[in-house]
C-alpha positions in Angstrom: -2.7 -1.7 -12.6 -4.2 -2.6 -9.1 -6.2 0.2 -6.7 -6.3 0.9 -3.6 -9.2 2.5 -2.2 -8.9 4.2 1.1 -11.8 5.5 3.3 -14.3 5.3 0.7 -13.9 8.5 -0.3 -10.3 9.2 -1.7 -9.4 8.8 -5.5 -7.7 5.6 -5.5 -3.9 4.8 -5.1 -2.4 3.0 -8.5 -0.4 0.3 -7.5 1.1 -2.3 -10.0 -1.0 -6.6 -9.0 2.5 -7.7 -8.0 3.3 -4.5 -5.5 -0.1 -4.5 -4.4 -0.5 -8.2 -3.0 2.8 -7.8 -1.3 1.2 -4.7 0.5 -2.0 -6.2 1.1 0.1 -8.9 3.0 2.0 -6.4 5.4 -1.0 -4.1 5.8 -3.8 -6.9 6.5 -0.8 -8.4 8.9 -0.6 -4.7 11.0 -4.2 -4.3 11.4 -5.1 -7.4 12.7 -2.5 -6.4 15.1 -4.7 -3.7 15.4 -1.2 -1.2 14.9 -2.1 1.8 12.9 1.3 3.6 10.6 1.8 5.9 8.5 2.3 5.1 4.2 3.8 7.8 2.0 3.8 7.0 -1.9 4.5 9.5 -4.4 1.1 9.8 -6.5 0.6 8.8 -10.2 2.2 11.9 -12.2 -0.3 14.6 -13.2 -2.2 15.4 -10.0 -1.7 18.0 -7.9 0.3 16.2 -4.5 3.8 15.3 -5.3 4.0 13.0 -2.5 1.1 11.8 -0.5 0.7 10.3 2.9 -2.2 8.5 5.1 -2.7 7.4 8.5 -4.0 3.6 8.3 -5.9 2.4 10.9 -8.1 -0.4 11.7 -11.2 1.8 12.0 -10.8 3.4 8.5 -11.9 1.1 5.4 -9.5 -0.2 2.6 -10.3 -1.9 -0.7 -7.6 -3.7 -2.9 -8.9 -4.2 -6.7 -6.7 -6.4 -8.9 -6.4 -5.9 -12.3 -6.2 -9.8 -12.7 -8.0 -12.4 -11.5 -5.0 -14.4 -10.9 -3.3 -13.9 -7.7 0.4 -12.4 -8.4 3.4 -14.3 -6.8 4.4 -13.3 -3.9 7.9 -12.9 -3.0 8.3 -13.5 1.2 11.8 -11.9 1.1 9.9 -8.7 -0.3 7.5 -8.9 2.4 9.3 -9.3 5.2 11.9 -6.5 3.8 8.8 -4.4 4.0 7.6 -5.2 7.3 11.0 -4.5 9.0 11.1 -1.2 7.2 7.6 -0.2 8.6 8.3 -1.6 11.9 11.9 0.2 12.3 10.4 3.3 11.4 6.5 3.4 11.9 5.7 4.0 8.5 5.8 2.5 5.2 7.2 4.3 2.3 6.6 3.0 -1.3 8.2 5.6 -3.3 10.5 2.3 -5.0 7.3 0.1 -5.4 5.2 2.6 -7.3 5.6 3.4 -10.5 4.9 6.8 -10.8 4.3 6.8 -14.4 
């Protein structure tokens, strides 16, 4: 199970490798637009928020951690499904790519 760390200060977001280097992709891709959007996920069962959201923005720091050390595949059909998503709407929702456990 992959993390993402957002801000530095914010309990990580559990993300499975695979999920994680296809977001990685369409985030890194937005910010060196320099475009900021909204993601919603629905947090790991067992903490308090039942759905979570954050503003990203080129400003604020992110970390991705990989479980393994070898890069996942990456599906571009995935990718670009989740780019046109974000772009239609102006914010990326993972609710299907998380596993909520």
């Amino acid at each position: 199970m992959g993390r993402l760390r957002y801000d530095g200060t914010s309990d990580p977001i559990l993300i499975e490798d695979t999920t994680l280097a296809h977001l990685k992709i369409v985030v890194a891709t937005k910010l060196r637009r320099q475009e900021s959007f909204m993601m919603t996920w629905r947090p790991v069962s067992g903490g308090v928020d039942k759905r979570a959201s954050v503003w990203i923005h080129p400003a604020i720091p992110l970390q991705f951690g990989f479980e393994s050390a070898d890069p996942p595949p990456v599906d571009a059909r995935l990718v670009a499904d989740m780019m046109h998503a974000l772009n239609a709407s102006g914010e990326l929702v993972l609710d299907h790519l998380i596993d909520p456990r």
